[in-house]
VOBA-1610 file (N, C-alpha, C; in pm, whole numbers, padded with zeros to 5 digits, always signed):
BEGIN
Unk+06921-08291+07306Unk+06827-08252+07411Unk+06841-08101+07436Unk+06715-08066+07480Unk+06752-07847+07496Unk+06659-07845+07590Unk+06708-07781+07697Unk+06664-07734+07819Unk+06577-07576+07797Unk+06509-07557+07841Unk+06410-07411+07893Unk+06425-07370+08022Unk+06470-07284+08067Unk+06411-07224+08214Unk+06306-07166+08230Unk+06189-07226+08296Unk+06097-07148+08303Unk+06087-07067+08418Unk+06185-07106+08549Unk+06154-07046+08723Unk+06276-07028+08775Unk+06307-06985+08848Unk+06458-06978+08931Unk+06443-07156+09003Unk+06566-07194+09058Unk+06608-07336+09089Unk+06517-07381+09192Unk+06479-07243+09261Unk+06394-07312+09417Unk+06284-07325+09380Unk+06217-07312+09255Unk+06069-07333+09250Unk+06020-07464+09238Unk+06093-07532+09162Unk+06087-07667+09127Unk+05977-07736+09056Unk+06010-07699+08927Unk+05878-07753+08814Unk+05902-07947+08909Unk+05743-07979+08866Unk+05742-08064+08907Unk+05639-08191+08830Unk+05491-08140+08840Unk+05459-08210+08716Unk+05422-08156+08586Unk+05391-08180+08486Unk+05392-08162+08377Unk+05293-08230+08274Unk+05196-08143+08154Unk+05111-08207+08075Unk+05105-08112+07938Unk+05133-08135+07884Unk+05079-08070+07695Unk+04964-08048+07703Unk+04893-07946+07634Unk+04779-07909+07708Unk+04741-07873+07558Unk+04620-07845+07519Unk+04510-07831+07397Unk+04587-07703+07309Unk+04670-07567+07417Unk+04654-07494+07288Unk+04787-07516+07235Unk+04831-07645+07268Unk+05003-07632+07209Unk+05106-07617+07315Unk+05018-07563+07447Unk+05212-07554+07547Unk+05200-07637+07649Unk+05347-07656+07675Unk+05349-07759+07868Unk+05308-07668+07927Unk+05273-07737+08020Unk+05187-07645+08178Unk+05263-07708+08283Unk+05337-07673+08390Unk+05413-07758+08476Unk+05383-07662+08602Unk+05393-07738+08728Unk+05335-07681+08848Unk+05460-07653+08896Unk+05505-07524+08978Unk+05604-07502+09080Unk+05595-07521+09216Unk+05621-07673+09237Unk+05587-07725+09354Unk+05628-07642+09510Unk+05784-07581+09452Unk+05806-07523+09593Unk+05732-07383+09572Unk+05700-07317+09470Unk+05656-07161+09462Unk+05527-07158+09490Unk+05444-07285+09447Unk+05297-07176+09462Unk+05241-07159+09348Unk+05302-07229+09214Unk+05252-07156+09114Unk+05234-07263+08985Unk+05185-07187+08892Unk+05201-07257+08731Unk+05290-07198+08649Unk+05347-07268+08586Unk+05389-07213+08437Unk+05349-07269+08285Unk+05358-07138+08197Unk+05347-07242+08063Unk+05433-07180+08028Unk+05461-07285+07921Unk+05597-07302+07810Unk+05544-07329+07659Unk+05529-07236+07564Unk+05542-07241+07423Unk+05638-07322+07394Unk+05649-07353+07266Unk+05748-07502+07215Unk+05850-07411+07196Unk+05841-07267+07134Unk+05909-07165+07087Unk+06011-07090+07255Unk+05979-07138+07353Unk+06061-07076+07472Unk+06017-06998+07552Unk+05875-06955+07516Unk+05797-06804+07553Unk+05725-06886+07692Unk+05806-06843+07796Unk+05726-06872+07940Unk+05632-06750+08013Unk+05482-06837+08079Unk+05435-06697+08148Unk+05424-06816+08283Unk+05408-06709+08394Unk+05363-06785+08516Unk+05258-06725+08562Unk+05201-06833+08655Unk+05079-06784+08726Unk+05068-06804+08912Unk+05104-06734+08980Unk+05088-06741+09105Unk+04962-06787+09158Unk+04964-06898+09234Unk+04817-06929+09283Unk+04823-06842+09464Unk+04715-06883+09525Unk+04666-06822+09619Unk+04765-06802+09732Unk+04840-06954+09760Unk+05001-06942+09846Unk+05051-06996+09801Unk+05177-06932+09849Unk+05298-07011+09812Unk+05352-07140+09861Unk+05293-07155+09959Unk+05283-07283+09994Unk+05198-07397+10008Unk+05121-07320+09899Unk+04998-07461+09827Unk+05087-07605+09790Unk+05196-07582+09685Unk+05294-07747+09653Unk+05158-07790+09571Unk+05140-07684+09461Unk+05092-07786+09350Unk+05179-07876+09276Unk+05125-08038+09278Unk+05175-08155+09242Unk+05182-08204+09111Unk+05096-08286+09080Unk+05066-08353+08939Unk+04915-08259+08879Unk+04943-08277+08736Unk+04839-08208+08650Unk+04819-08257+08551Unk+04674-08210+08466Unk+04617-08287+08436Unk+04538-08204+08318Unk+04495-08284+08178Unk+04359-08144+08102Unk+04242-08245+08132Unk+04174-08144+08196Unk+04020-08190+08224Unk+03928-08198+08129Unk+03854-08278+08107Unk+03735-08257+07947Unk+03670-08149+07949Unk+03679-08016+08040Unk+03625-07844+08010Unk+03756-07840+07934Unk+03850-07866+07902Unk+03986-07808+07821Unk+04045-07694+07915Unk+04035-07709+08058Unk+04109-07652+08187Unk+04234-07789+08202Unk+04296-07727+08302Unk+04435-07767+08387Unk+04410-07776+08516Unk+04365-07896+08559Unk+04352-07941+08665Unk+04475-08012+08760Unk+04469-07992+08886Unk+04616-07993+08930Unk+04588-08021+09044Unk+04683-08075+09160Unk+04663-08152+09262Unk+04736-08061+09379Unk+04702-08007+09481Unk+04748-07900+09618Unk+04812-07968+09731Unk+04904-07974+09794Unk+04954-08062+09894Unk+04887-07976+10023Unk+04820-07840+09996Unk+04736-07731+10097Unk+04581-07833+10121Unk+04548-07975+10053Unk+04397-08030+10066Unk+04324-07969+09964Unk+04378-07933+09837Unk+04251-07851+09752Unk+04297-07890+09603Unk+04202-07922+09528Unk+04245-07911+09383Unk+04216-07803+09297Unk+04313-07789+09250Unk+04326-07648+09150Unk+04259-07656+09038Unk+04240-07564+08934Unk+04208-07550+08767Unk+04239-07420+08719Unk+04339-07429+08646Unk+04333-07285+08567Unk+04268-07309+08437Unk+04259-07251+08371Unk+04192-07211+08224Unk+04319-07186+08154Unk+04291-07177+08009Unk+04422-07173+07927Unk+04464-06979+07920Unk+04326-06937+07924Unk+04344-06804+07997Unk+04435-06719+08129Unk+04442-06815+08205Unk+04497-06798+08342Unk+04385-06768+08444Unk+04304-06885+08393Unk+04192-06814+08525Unk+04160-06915+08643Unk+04198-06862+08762Unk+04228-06972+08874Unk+04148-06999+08952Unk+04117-07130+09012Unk+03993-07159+09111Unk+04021-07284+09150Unk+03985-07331+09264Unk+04048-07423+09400Unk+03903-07506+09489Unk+03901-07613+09511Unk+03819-07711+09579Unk+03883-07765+09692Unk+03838-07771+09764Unk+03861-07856+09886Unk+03889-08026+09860Unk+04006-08070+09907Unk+03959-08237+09894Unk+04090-08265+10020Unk+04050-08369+10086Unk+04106-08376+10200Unk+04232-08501+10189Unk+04324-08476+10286Unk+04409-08623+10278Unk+04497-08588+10145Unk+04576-08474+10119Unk+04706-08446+10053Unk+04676-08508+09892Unk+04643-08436+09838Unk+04576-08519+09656Unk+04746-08482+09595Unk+04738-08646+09556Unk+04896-08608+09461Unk+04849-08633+09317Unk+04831-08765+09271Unk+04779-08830+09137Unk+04642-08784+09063Unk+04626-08776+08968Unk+04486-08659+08926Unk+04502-08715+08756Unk+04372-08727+08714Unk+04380-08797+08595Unk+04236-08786+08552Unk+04176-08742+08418Unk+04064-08760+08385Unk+03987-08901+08369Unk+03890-08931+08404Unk+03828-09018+08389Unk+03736-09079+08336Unk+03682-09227+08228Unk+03607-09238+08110Unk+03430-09146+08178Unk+03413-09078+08266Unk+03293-09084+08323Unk+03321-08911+08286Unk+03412-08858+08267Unk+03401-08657+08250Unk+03468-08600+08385Unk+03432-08693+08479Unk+03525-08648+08609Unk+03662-08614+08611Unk+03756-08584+08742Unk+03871-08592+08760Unk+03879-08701+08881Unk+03961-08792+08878Unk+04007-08877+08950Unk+04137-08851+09048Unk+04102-08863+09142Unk+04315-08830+09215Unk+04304-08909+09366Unk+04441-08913+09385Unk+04462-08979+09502Unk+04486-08907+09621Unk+04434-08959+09701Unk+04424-08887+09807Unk+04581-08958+09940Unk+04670-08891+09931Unk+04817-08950+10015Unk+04762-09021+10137Unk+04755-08894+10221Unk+04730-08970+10373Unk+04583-09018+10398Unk+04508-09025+10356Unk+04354-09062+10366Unk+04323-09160+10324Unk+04429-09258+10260Unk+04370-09377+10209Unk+04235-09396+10147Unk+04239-09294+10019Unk+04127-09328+09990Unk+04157-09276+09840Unk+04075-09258+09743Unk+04048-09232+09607Unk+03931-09115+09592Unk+03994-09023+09515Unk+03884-08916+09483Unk+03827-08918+09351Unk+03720-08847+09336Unk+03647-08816+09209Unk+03625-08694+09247Unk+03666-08585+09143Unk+03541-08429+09159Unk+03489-08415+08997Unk+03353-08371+09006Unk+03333-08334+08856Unk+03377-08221+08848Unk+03347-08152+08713Unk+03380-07990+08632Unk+03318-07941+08726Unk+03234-07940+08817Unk+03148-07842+08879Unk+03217-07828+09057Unk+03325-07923+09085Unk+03380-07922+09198Unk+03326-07996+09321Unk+03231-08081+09266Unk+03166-08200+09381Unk+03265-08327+09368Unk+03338-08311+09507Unk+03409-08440+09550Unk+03309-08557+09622Unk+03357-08666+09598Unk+03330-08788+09640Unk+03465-08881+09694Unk+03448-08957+09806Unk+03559-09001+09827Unk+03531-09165+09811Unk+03649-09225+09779Unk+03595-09377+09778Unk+03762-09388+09876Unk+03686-09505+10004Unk+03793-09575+10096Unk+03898-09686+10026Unk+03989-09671+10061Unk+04082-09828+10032Unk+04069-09917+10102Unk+04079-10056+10138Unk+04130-10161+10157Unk+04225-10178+10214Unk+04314-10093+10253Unk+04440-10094+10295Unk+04490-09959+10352Unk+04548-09929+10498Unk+04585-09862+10594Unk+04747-09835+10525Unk+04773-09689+10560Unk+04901-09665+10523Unk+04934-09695+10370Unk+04926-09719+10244Unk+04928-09737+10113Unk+04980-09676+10066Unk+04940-09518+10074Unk+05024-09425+10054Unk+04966-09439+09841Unk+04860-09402+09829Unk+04808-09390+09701Unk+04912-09286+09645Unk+04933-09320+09462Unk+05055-09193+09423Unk+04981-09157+09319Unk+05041-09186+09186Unk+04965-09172+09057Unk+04873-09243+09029Unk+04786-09178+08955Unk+04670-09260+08905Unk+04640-09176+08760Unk+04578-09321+08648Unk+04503-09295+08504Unk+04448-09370+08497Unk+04369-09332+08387Unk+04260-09423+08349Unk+04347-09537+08252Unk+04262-09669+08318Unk+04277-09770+08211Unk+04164-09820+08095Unk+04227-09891+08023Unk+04163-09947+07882Unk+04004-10000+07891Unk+03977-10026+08036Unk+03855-10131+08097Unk+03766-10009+08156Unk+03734-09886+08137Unk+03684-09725+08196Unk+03660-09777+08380Unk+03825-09809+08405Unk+03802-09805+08528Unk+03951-09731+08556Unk+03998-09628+08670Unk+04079-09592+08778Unk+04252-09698+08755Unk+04343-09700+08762Unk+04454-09768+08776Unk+04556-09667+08901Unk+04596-09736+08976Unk+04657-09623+09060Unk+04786-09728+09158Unk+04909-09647+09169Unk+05027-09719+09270Unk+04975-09689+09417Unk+05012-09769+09468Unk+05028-09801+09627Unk+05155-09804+09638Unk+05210-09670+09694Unk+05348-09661+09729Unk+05384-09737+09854Unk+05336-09741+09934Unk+05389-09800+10075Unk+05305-09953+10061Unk+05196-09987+10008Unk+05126-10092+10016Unk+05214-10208+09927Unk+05292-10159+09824Unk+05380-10205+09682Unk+05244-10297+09668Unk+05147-10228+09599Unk+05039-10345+09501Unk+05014-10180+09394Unk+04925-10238+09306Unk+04850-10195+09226Unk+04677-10183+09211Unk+04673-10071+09240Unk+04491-10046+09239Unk+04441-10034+09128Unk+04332-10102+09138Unk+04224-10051+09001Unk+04048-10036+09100Unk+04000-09904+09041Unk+03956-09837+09113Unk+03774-09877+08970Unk+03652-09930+09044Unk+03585-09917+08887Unk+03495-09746+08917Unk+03427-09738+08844Unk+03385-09608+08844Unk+03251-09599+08973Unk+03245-09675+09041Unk+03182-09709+09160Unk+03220-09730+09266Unk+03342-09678+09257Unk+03442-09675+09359Unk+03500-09812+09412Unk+03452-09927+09328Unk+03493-10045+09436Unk+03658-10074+09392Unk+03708-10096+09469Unk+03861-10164+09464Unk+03927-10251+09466Unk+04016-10301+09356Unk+04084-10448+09377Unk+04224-10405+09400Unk+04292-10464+09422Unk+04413-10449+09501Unk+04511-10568+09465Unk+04625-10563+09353Unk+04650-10660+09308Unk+04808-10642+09367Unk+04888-10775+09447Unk+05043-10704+09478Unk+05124-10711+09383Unk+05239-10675+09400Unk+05380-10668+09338Unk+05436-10787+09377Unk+05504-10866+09276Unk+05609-10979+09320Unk+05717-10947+09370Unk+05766-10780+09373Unk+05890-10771+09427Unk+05857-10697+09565Unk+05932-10693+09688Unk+05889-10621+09829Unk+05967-10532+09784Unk+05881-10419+09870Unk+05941-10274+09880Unk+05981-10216+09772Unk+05928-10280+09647Unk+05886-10188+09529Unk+05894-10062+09492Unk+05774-10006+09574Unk+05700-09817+09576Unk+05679-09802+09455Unk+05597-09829+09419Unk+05566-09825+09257Unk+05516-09686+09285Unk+05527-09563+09206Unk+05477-09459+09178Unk+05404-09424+09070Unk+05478-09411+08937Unk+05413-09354+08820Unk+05358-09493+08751Unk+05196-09408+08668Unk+05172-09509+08618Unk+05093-09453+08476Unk+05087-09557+08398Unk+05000-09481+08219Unk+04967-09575+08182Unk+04888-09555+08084Unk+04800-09677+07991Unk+04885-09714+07879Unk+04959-09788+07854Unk+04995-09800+07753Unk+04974-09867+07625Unk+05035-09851+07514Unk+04973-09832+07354Unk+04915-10009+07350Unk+04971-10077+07435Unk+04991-10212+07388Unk+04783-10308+07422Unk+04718-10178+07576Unk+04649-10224+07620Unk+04677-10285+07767Unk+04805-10265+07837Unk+04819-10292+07988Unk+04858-10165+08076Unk+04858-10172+08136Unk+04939-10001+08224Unk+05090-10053+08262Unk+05190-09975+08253Unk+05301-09946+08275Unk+05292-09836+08389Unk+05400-09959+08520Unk+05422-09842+08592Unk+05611-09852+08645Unk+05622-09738+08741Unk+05761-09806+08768Unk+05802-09775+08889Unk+05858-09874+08964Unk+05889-09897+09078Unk+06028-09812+09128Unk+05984-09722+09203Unk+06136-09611+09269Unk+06243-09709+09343Unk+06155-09783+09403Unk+06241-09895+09505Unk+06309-09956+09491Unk+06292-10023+09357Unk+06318-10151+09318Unk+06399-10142+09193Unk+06410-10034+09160Unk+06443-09962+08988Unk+06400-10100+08862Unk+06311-10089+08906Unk+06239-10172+08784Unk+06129-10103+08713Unk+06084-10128+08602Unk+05968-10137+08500Unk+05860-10202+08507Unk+05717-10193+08539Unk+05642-10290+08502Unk+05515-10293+08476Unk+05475-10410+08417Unk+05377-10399+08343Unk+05210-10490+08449Unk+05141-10406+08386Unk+04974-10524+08456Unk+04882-10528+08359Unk+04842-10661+08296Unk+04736-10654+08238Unk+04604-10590+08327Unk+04477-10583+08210Unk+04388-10578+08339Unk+04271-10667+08394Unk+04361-10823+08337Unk+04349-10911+08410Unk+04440-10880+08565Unk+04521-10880+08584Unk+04570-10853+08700Unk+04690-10909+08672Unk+04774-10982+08536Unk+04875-11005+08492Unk+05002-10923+08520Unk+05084-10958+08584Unk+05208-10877+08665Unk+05382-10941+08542Unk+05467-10844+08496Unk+05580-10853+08479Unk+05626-10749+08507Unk+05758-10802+08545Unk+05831-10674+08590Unk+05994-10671+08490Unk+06055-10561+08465Unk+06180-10542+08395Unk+06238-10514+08452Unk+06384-10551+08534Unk+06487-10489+08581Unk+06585-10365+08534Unk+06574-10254+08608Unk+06677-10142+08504Unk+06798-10192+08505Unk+06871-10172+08364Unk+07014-10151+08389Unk+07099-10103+08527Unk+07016-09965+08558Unk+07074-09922+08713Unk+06990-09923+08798Unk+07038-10027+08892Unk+06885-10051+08974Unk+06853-09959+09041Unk+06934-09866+09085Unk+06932-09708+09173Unk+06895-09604+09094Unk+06849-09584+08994Unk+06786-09548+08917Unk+06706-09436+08956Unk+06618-09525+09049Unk+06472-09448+09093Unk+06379-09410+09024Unk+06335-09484+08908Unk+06227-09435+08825Unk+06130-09360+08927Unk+06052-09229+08813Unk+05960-09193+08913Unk+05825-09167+08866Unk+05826-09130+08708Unk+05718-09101+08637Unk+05698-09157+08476Unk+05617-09183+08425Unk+05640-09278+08343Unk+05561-09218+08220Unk+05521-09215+08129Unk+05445-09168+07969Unk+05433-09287+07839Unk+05286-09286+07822Unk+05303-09398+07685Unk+05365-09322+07570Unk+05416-09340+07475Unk+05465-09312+07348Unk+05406-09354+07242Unk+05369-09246+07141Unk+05337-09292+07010Unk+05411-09428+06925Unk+05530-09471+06961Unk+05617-09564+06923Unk+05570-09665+06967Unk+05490-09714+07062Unk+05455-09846+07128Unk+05474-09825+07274Unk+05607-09790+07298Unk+05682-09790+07401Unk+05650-09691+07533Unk+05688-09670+07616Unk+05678-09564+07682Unk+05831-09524+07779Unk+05816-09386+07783Unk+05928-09329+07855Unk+05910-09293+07970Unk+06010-09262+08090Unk+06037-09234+08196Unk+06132-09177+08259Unk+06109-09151+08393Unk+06204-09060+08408Unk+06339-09139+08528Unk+06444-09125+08500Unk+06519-09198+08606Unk+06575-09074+08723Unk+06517-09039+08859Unk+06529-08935+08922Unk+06670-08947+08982Unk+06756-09032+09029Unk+06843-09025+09101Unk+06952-09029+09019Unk+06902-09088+08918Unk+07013-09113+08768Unk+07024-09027+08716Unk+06975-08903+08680Unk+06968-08766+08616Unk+06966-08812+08461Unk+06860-08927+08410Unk+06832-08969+08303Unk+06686-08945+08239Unk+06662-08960+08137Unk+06570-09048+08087Unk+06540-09153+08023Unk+06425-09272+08025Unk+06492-09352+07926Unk+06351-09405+07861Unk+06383-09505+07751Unk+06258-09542+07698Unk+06278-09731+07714Unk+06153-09732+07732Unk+06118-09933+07743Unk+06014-09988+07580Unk+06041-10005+07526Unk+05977-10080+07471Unk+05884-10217+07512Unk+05795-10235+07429Unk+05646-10384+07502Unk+05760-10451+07532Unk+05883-10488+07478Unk+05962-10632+07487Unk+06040-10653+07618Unk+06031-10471+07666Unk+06144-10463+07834Unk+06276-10423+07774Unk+06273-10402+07643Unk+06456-10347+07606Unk+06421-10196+07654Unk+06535-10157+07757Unk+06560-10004+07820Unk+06646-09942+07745Unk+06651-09850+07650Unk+06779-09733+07610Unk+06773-09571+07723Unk+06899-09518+07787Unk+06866-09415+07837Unk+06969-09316+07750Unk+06969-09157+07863Unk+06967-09055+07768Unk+06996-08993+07896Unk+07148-08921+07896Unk+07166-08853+08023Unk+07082-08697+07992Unk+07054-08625+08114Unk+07022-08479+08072Unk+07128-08393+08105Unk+07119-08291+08041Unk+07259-08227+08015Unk+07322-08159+08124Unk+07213-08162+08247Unk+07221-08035+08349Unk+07241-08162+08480Unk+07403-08184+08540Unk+07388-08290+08653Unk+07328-08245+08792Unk+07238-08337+08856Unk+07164-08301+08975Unk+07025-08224+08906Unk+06971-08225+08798Unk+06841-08165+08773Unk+06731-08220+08849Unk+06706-08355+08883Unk+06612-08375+08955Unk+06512-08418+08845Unk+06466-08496+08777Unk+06347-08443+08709Unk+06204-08583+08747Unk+06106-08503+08740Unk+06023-08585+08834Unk+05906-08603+08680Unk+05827-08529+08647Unk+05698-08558+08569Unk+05768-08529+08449Unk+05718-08583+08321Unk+05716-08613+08175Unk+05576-08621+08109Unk+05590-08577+08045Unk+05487-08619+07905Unk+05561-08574+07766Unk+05501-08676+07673Unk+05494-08699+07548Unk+05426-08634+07464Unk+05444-08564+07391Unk+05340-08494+07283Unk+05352-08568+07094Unk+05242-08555+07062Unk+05201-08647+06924Unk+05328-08701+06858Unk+05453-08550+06848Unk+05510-08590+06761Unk+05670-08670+06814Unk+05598-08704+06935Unk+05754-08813+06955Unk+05801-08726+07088Unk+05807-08568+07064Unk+05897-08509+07170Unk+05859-08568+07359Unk+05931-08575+07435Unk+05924-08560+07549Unk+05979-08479+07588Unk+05861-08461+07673Unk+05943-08331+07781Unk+05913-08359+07915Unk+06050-08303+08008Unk+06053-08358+08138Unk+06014-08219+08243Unk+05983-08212+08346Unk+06051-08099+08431Unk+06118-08180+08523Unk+06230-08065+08527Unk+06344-08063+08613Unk+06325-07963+08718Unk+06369-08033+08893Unk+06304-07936+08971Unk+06436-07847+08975Unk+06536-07807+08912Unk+06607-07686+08897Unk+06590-07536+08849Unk+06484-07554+08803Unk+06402-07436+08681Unk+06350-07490+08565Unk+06387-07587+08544Unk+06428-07580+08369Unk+06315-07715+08332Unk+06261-07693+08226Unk+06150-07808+08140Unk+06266-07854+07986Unk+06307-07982+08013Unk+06388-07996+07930Unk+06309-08097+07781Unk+06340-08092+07681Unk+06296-08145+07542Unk+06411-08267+07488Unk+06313-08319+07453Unk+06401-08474+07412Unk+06341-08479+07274Unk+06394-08466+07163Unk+06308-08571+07089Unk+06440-08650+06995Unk+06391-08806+07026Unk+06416-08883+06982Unk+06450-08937+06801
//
């Protein structure tokens, strides 16, 4: 495994996406800012408007921009250029994900509700079903509809492109399912911080769940893999690990103890990469 620093410790890379021309793009949640990372080590950053925007999760939009989620009520986009511009969307947007329709999809924290904005920056809001839920991540699933965790609700949303909502629960209480992805198999994989489990939903509404080895774990963010499988991140464990369709878990300490690492993605050729909110975007490949 080989670590990068891209920020000093207080900035705190946070989420993270491989992006069209070849580099990670990871948000500095406590700074205010972006960074990219060449595979080669070559970091630039980009300061957005404040520093106390707490850009979140990110995303490549079908313009081939970097769309990104503001804890300030606004969603971001840079260009692979560095060219920056900001929307209004209300109710704290964490989860942000392109959608089969060209849109961007994201969740809206305290507003209980689900967003859409197109390329052109027209939001739409669709309501939940449920008070307090506490919406986290969201992607698109296999069926061109929305998939998204209910952290405080412990169910699973699927959102169709008409905003209507089903709301399927968790067999385990107090769950907090957070991260979630489509995975290779055709169900979404998500994983529960609460509960340190793994799990899977058809999109029938089919529920299994995998117990971690360490149930304190805290999974927090999750990635499909070219292998079948998908990886994740264990936050309290200072791990990563991979699940295979079958529920067999192998992990993988990171080299740096107390890194923190919250968002992951996978790129074609196997590598993962995590950020760690210490500075550093660390590389795995398997």
């Amino acid at each position: 495994m080989r670590e990068f620093p891209v920020a000093d410790a207080a900035s705190g890379p946070y989420g993270i996406v491989a992006a069209p021309d070849g580099a990670l793009w990871t948000t500095l949640i406590h700074a205010g800012g972006i960074a990219r990372l060449t595979p080669d080590g070559a970091v630039r950053t980009h300061a957005l408007d404040s520093a106390q925007s707490g850009p979140s999760l990110i995303t490549v939009g079908g313009d081939g921009a970097l769309w990104f989620t503001r804890r300030d009520d606004r969603i971001g986009r840079i260009t692979l250029d560095g060219e920056l511009s900001s929307f209004p969307a209300r109710g704290t947007p964490y989860g942000i994900a392109p959608g089969p329709d060209g849109a961007l999809w994201f969740t809206a924290m305290n507003a209980d509700a689900i967003g859409r904005i197109t390329l052109d920056g027209e939001v739409t809001e669709f309501p939940l079903p449920v008070t307090g839920g506490f919406p986290a991540m969201i992607t698109a699933g296999p069926d061109d509809a929305l998939w998204f965790t209910l952290n405080q609700a412990n169910a699973i949303g699927r959102a169709d492109l008409d905003g209507v909502v089903t709301l399927h629960a968790l067999p385990t209480e107090a769950a907090a399912p957070v991260g979630i992805t489509a995975g290779p198999d055709g169900a979404l994989w998500f994983v529960e911080i609460g509960a340190g489990q793994v799990g899977r939903i058809t999109v029938d509404g089919d529920i299994t769940e995998f117990p971690l080895p360490d149930r304190s774990a805290r999974p927090h963010a999750i990635a499909a893999a070219p292998d079948g499988g998908c990886w994740f991140t264990e936050w309290s464990a200072n791990r990563l690990a991979h699940i295979t369709p079958a529920g067999k878990v192998e992990e993988y300490d990171l080299p740096t103890p107390g890194s923190e690492p919250h968002g992951l993605t996978v790129t074609p050729d196997g590598a993962v990469w995590t950020a760690l909110e210490i500075g550093v975007i660390a590389r795995l490949q398997p």
